[in-house]
N, C-alpha and C positions, 0 to 999 in steps of 0.2 A: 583684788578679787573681782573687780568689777568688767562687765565684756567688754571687748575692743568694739570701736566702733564699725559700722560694715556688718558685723559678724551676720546677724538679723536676718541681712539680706543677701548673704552667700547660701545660707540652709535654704533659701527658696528658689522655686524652677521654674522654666517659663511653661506654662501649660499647651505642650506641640499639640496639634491636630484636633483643636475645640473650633468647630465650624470652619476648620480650611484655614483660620487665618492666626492662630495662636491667640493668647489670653490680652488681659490690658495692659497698652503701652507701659506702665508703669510698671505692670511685676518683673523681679527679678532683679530690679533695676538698683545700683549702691546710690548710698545718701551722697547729697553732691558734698564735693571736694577731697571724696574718696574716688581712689582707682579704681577702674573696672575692672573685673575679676568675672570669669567664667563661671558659672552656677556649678557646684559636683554634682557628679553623676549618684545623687544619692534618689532611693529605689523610690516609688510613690504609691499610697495605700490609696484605697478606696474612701479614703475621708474627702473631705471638700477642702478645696483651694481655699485658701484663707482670701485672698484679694479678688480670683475673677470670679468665685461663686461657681465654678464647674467641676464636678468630679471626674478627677483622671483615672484610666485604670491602663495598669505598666500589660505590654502582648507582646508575645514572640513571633514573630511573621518569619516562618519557614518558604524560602522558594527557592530552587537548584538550591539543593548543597549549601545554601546560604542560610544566615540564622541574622536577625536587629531585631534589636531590644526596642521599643516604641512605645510613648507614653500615648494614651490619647482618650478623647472626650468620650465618656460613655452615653453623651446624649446624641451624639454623631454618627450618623448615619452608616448601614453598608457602602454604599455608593461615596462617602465621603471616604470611609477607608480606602476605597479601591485607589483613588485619589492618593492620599497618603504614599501607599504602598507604589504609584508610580513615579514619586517623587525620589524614592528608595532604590528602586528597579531598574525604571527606564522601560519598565514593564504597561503598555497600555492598556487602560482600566477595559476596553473591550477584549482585552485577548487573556485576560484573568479570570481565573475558576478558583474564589476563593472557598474556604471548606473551614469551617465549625461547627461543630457536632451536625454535616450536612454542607448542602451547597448557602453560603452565608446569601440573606435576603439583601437585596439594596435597600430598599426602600423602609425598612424598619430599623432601628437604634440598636448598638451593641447592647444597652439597657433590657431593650424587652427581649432580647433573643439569650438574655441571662449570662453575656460575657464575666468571665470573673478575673482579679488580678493574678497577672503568670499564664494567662490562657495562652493555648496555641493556635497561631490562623497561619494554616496552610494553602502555599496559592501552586497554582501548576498556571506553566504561559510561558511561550516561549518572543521573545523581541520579535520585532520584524528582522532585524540582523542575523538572530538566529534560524529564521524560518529561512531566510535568500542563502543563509551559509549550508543549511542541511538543503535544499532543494538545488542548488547549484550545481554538485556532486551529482546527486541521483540524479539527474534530467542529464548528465553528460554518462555515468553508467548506463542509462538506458540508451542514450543514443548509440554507443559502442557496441553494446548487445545486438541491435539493430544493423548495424556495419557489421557484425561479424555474422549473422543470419545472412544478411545478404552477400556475404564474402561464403557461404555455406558449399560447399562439393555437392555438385549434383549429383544424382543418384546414377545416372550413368556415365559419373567419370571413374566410383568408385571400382574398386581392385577385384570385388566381389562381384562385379556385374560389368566389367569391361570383359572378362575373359568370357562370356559368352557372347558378346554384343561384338567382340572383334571378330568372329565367327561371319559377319557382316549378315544379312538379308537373306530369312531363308528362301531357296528356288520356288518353292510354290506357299507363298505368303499369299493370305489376302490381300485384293487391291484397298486400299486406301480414298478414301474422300476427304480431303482436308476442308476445314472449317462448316462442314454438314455433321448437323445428329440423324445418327437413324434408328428405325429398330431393328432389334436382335433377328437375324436373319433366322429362315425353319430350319435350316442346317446347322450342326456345329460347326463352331469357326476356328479353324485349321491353320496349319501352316506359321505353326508359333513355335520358340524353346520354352525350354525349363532350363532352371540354374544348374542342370547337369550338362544342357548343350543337347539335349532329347529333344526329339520333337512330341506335339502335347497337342491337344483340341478340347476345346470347350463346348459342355452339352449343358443346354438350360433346360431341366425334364419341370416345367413349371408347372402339370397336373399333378408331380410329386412332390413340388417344393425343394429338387435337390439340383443339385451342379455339379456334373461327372467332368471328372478330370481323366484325361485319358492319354495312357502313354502306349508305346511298345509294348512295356512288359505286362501293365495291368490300367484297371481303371478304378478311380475313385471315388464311392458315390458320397457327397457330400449333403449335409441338410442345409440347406439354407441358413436355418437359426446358429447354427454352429459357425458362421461366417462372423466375426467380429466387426472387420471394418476390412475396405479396397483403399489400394494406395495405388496413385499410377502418374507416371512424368513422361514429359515427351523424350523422345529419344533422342537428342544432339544432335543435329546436323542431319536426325530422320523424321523432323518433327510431325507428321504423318503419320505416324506410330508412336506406342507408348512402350513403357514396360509397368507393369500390373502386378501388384501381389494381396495376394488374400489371405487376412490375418487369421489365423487356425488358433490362437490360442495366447497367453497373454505377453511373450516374449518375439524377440524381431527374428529367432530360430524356427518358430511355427509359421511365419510367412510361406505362402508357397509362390511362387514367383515365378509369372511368365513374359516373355519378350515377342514383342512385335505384335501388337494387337493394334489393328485397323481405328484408327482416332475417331472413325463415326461411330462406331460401337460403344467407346469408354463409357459413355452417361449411361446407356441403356444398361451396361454392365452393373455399373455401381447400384442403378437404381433397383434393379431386378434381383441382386445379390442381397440387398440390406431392405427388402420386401416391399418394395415397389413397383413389383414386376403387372400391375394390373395398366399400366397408364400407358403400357409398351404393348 
């Protein structure tokens, strides 16, 4: 009936994570000339170490998907946890956002922030491995995106706007000033298409606030404020001219689009269209 010897000191554990460097060299430790034996993994209460005088308390430290069991000092700091926890992780104590009822304090003891046994501490952090694995990826999607804007069809190669633009250069177009802004001449400016292949002139009536579009068949007085936005690209190979569309509404169907407008005009168009017509 009497215990084996050892027994004593297999029930006892070494107390992990009391001030960073574990309990006294002696705990834990079998009577000599007995075998060393690995302490079990049996659970640890809130009572006191019998040998190094510190109370442990058993924590669950959740981080990704991961879950460890962790004995540790309840007189031991935040900041010593974080510690712990990067011994566990590989997780650096700066890149940890621990959470107990709250963001956990460093500088205070699990003690006075009222840790109890079975608590849970929850960390989010991601390694630096993992930060260079998820930014590696993005930074090369974004670079592709980038090559594919710039691989982008220009607006006058499209299918939709070659078939008037092959039409080539109307006979009495405006002349052209490249690399000059000017202002909006007192005439309308003439000698343009529409996406039907019509010819169109532009009226800037700026004591009424409106932009009459003007074809053969009819003319359309436009308000100003009803202009959303101007869109206009040089024209290929006629870079001297633009093609121009004025957004009427919230889809790219309400554009009204015209071809071959004189490149010193463009600014003053835009400007004057989206109510800056006072600087002109």
């Amino acid at each position: 009936g009497a215990e084996e010897p050892g027994m004593e000191a297999e029930a006892q554990e070494l107390p992990l994570g009391c001030g960073g460097e574990g309990g006294s060299p002696a705990a834990g430790r079998a009577p000599v000339g007995e075998e060393h034996r690995d302490p079990p993994q049996a659970s640890v209460s809130n009572g006191g170490d019998a040998e190094s005088g510190k109370e442990l308390v058993e924590l669950k430290v959740i981080w990704n998907k991961n879950k460890y069991d962790v004995k540790f000092c309840l007189d031991s700091t935040g900041a010593e946890l974080k510690q712990k926890i990067h011994s566990l992780t590989g997780l650096p104590p700066a890149m940890q956002k621990v959470m107990f009822k709250g963001l956990l304090p460093e500088e205070k003891t699990l003690r006075e922030i009222k840790v109890t046994n079975g608590a849970k501490i929850m960390v989010v952090g991601s390694t630096i491995n993992d930060v260079l694995a998820v930014n590696t990826p993005k930074e090369a999607a974004q670079q592709e995106v980038k090559a594919e804007e710039n691989k982008k069809e220009p607006l006058c190669r499209q299918k939709q706007h070659r078939k008037v633009l092959d039409k080539g250069k109307p006979d009495d177009v405006m002349p052209s000033v490249k690399g000059v802004q000017e202002r909006l001449p007192t005439v309308p400016l003439s000698g343009m298409y529409n996406k039907s292949g019509g010819k169109v002139r532009l009226t800037f009536k700026l004591e009424q606030d409106q932009l009459w579009i003007g074809t053969k068949e009819r003319t359309e007085k436009l308000p100003m404020g009803s202009i959303k936005n101007v869109v206009s690209e040089p024209i290929e190979g006629h870079e001297d001219y633009h093609m121009m569309a004025f957004q009427l509404g919230p889809t790219e169907a309400s554009y009204y689009w015209v071809y071959w407008v004189p490149t010193q005009y463009v600014d003053a168009i835009k400007d004057t269209v989206l109510g800056k017509w006072q600087y002109f």
